[in-house]
Backbone as CSV, one residue per row, in Angstrom:
resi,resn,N_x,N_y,N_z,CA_x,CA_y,CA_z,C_x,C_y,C_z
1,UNK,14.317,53.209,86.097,13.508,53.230,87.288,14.328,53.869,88.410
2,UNK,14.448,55.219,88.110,15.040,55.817,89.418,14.713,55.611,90.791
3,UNK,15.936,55.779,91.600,15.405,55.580,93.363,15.850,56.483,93.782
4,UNK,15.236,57.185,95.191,16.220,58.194,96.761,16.845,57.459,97.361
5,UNK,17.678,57.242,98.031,17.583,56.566,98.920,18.572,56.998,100.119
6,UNK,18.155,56.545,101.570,18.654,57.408,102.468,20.374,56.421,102.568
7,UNK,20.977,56.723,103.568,22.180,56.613,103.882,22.160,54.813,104.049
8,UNK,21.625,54.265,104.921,21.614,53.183,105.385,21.560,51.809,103.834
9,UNK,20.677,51.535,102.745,21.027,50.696,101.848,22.257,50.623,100.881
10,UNK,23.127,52.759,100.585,23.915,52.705,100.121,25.145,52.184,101.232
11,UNK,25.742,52.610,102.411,26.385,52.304,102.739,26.810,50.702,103.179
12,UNK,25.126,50.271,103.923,25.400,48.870,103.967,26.246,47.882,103.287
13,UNK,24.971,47.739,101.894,25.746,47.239,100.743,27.045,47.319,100.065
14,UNK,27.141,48.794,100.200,28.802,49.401,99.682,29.936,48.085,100.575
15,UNK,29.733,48.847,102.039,30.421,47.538,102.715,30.730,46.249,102.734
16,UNK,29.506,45.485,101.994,29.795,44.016,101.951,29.915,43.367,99.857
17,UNK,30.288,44.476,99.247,30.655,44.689,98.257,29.411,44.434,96.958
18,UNK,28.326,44.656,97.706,27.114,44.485,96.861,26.425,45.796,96.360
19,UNK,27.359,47.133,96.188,26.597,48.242,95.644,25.916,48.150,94.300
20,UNK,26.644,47.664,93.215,26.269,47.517,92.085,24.567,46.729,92.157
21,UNK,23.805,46.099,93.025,22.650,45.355,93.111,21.962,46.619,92.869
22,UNK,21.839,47.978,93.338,21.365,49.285,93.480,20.854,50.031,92.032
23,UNK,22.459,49.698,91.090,22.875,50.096,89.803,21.958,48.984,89.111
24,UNK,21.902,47.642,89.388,21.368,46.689,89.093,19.589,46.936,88.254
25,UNK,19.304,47.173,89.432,17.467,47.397,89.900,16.912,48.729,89.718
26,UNK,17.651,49.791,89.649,17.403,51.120,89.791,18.125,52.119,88.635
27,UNK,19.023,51.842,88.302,19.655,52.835,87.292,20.844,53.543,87.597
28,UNK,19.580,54.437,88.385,19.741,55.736,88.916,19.651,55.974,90.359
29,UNK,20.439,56.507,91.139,20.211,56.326,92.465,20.418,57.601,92.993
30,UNK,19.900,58.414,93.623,19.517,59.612,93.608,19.908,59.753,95.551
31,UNK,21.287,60.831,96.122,20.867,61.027,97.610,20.664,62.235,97.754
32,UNK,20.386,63.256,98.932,20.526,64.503,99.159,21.849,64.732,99.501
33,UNK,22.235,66.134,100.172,23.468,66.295,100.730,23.935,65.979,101.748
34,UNK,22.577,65.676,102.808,23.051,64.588,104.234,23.362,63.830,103.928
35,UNK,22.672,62.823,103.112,23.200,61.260,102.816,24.804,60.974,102.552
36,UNK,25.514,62.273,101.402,26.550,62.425,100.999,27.065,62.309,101.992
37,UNK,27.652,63.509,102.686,27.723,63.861,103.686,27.968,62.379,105.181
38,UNK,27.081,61.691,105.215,26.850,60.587,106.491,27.523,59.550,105.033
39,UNK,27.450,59.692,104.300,28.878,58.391,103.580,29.987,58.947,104.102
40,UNK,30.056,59.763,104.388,31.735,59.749,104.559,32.673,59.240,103.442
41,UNK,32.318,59.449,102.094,33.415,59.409,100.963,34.782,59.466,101.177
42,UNK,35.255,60.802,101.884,36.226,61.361,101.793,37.660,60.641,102.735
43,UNK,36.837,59.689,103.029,37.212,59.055,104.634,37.633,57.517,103.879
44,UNK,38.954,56.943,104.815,39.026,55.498,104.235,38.503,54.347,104.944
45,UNK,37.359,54.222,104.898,36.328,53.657,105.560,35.552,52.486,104.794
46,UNK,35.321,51.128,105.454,35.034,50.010,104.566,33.522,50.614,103.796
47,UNK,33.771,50.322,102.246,32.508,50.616,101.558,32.956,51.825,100.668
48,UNK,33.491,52.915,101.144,34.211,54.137,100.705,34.674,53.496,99.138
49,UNK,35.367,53.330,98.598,36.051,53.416,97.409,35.098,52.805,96.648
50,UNK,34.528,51.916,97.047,32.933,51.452,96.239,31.736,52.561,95.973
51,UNK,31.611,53.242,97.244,30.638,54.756,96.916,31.434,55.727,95.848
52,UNK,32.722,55.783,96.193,33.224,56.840,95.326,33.156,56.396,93.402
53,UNK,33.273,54.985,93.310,33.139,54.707,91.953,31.843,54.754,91.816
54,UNK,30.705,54.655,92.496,29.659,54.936,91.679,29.128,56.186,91.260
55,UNK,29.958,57.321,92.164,29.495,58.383,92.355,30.307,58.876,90.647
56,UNK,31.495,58.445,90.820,32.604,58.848,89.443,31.875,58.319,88.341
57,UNK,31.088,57.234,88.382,30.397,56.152,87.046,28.676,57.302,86.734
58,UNK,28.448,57.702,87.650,27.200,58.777,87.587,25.804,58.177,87.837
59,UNK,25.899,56.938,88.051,24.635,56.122,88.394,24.143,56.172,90.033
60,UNK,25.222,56.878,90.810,24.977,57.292,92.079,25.172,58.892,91.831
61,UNK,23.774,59.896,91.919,24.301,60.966,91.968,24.047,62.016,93.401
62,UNK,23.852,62.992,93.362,23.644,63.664,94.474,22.982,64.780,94.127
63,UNK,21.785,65.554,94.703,20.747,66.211,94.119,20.471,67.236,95.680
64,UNK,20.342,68.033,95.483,20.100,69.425,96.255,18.575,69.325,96.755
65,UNK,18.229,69.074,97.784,16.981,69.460,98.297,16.354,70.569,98.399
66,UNK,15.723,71.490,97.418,15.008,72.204,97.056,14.361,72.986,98.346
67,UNK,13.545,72.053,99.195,12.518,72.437,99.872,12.960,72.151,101.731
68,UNK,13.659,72.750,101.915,14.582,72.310,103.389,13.641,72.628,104.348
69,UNK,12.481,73.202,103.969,11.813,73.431,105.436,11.053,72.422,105.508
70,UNK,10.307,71.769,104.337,10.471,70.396,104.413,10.559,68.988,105.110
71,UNK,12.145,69.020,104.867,13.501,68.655,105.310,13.473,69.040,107.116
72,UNK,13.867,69.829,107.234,13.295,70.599,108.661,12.233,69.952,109.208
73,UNK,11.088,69.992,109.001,9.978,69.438,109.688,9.887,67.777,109.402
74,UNK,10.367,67.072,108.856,10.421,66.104,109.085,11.870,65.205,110.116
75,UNK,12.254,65.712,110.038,13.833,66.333,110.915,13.265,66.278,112.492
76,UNK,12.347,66.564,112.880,11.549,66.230,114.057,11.310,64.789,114.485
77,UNK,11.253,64.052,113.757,10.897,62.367,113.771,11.954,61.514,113.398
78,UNK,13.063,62.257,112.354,14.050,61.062,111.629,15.162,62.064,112.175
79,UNK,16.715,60.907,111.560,17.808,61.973,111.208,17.492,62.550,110.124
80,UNK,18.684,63.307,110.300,19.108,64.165,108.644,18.582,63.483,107.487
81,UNK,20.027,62.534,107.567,19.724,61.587,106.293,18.472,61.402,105.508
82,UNK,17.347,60.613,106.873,16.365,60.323,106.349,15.015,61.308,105.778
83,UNK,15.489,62.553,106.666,14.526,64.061,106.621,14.539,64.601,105.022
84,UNK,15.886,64.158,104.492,16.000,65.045,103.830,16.172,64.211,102.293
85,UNK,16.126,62.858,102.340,15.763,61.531,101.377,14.563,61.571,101.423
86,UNK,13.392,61.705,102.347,12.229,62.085,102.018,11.843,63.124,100.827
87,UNK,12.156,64.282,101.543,12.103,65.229,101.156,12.583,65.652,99.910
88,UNK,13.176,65.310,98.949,13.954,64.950,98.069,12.805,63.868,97.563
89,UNK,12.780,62.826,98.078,11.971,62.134,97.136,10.278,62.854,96.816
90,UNK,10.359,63.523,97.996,8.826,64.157,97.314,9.350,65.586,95.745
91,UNK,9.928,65.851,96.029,10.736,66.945,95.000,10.684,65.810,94.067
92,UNK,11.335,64.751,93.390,11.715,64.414,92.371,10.759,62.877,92.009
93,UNK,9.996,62.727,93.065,8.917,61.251,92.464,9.635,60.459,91.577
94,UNK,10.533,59.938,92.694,11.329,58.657,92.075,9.934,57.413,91.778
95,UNK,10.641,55.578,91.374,9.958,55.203,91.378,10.163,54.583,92.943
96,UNK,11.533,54.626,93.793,11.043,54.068,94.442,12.193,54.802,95.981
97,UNK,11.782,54.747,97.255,12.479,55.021,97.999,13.169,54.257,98.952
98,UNK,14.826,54.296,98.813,15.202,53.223,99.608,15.754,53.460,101.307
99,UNK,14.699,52.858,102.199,15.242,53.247,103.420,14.606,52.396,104.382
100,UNK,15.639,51.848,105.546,15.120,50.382,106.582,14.671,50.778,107.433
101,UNK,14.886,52.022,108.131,14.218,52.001,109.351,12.484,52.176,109.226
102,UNK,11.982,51.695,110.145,10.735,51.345,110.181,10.002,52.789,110.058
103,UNK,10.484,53.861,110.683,9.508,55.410,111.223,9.821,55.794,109.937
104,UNK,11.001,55.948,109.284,10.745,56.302,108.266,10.108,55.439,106.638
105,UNK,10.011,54.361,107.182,9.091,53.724,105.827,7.677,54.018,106.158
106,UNK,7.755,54.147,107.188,5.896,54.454,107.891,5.654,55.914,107.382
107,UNK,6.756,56.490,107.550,6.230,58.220,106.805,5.847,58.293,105.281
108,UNK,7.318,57.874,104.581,6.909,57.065,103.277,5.851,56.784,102.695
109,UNK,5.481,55.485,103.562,4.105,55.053,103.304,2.940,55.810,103.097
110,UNK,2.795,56.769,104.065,1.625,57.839,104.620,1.705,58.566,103.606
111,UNK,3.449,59.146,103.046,3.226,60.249,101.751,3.117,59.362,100.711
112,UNK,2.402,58.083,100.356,2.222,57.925,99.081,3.634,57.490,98.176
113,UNK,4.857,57.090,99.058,5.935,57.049,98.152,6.102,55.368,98.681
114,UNK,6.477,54.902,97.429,7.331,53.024,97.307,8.082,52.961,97.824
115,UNK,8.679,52.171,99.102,9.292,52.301,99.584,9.952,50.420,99.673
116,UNK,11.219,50.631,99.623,11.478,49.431,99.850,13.571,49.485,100.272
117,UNK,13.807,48.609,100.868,14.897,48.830,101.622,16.229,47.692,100.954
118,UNK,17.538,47.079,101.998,18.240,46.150,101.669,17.360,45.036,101.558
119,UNK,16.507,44.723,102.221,15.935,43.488,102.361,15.178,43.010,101.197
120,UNK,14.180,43.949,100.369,14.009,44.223,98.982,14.672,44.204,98.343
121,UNK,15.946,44.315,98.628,16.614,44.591,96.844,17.617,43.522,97.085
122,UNK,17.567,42.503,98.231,18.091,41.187,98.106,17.344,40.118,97.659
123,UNK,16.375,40.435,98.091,15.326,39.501,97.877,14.870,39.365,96.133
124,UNK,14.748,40.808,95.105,14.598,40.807,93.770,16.111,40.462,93.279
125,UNK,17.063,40.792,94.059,18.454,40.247,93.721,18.215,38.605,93.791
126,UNK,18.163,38.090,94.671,18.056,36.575,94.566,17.097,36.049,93.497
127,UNK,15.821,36.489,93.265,15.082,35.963,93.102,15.840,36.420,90.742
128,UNK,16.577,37.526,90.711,17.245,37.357,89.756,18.195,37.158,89.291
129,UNK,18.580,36.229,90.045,20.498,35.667,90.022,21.291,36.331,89.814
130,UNK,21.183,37.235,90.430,22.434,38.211,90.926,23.109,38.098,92.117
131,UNK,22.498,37.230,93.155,23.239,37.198,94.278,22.970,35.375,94.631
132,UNK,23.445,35.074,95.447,23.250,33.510,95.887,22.519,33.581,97.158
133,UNK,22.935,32.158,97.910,21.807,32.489,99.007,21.928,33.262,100.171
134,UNK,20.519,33.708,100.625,20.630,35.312,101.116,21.204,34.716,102.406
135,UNK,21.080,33.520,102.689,22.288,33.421,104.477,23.257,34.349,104.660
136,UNK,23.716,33.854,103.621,25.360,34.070,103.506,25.196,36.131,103.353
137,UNK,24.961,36.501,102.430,24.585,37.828,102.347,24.177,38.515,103.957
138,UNK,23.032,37.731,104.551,22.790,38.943,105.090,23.087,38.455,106.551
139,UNK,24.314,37.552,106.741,24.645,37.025,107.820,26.280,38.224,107.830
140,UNK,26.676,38.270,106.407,27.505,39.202,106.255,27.198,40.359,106.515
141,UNK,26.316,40.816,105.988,25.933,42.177,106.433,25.899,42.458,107.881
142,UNK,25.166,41.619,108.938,25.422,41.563,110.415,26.283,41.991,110.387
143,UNK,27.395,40.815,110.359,29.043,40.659,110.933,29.878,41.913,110.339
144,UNK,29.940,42.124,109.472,30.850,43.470,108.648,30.093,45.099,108.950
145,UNK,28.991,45.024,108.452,28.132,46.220,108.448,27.229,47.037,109.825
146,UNK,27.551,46.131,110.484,26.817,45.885,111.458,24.902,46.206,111.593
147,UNK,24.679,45.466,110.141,23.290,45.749,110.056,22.265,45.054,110.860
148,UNK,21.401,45.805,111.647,20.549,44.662,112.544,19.068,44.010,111.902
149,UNK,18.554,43.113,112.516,17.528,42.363,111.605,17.342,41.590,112.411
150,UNK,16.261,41.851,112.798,15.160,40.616,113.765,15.339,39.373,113.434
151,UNK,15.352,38.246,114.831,15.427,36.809,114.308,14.313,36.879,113.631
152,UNK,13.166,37.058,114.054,11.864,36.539,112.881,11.837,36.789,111.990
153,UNK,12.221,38.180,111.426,12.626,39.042,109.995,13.349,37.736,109.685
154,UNK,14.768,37.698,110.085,16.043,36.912,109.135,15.294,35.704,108.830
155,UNK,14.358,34.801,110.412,13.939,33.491,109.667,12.669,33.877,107.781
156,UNK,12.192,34.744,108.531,11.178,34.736,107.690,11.575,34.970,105.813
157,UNK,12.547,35.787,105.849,13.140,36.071,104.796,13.754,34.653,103.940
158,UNK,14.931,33.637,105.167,15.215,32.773,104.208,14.039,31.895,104.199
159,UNK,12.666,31.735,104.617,11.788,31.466,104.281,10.994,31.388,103.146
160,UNK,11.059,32.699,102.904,10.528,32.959,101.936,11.559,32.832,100.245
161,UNK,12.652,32.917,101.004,14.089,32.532,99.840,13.405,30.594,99.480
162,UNK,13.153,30.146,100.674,13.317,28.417,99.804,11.769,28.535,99.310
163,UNK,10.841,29.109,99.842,9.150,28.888,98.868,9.536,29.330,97.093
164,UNK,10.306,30.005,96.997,10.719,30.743,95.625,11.832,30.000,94.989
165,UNK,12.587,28.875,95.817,13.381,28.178,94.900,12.678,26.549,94.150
């Protein structure tokens, strides 16, 4: 079950040492050359040596965006990253596209593509014992990653973590 996914779920996760959840759920994880690029691989940066082994293991690969004008015109509304993880995902009809910010899941949405983010793939992570409870996870992610997330989001989530236990 291949995925796109833009910059923001690989790096997050990379950071708080949960990349493999990606490898987990997906296989295959598919970015463009922005995404590459906005990892900052090359750089010794928290998350870095975790991107680089997946990239070396081949289950994280990197794929050429075909159609840059595309890319370009959606580039009007998002960054790079996300212009061109679209765009890319319309080229290759993954099963699913991974990306948090809201404008771009709303575009997503509109083109007909699955879209689902960190918050998704903690949530099928928990719910398949791969991870423990999501407090702790995505209280980390805050503090380290500096990922943001609405109080109502965060309540609602471990909410929905205890209806499922």
């Amino acid at each position: 079950m291949p995925a796109v996914s833009n910059t923001s779920p690989v790096l997050n996760l990379a950071i708080v040492g949960r990349l493999s959840l990606l490898r987990d759920q997906f296989e295959t994880v598919m970015v463009p050359h922005a995404v590459r690029d906005e990892l900052k691989i090359e750089e010794d940066l928290p998350g870095c040596n975790e991107i680089r082994g997946a990239l070396k293991q081949g289950w994280l690969v990197t794929i050429e965006v075909k159609d840059m004008e595309k890319a370009e015109l959606l580039n009007r509304e998002l960054d790079r990253g996300e212009s061109e993880a679209i765009a890319l995902a319309l080229q290759v009809r993954p099963d699913w596209v991974l990306v948090d910010e809201k404008e771009a899941r709303n575009i997503c949405k509109t083109l007909g593509l699955r879209v689902t983010g960190i918050l998704g793939v903690l949530l099928k992570a928990r719910r398949n014992g791969k991870v423990g409870p999501l407090k702790e996870v995505l209280d980390e992610l805050m503090s380290k990653a500096g990922f943001r997330i609405g109080k109502t989001l965060y309540d609602n989530i471990l909410r929905e973590e205890s209806n499922q236990a």
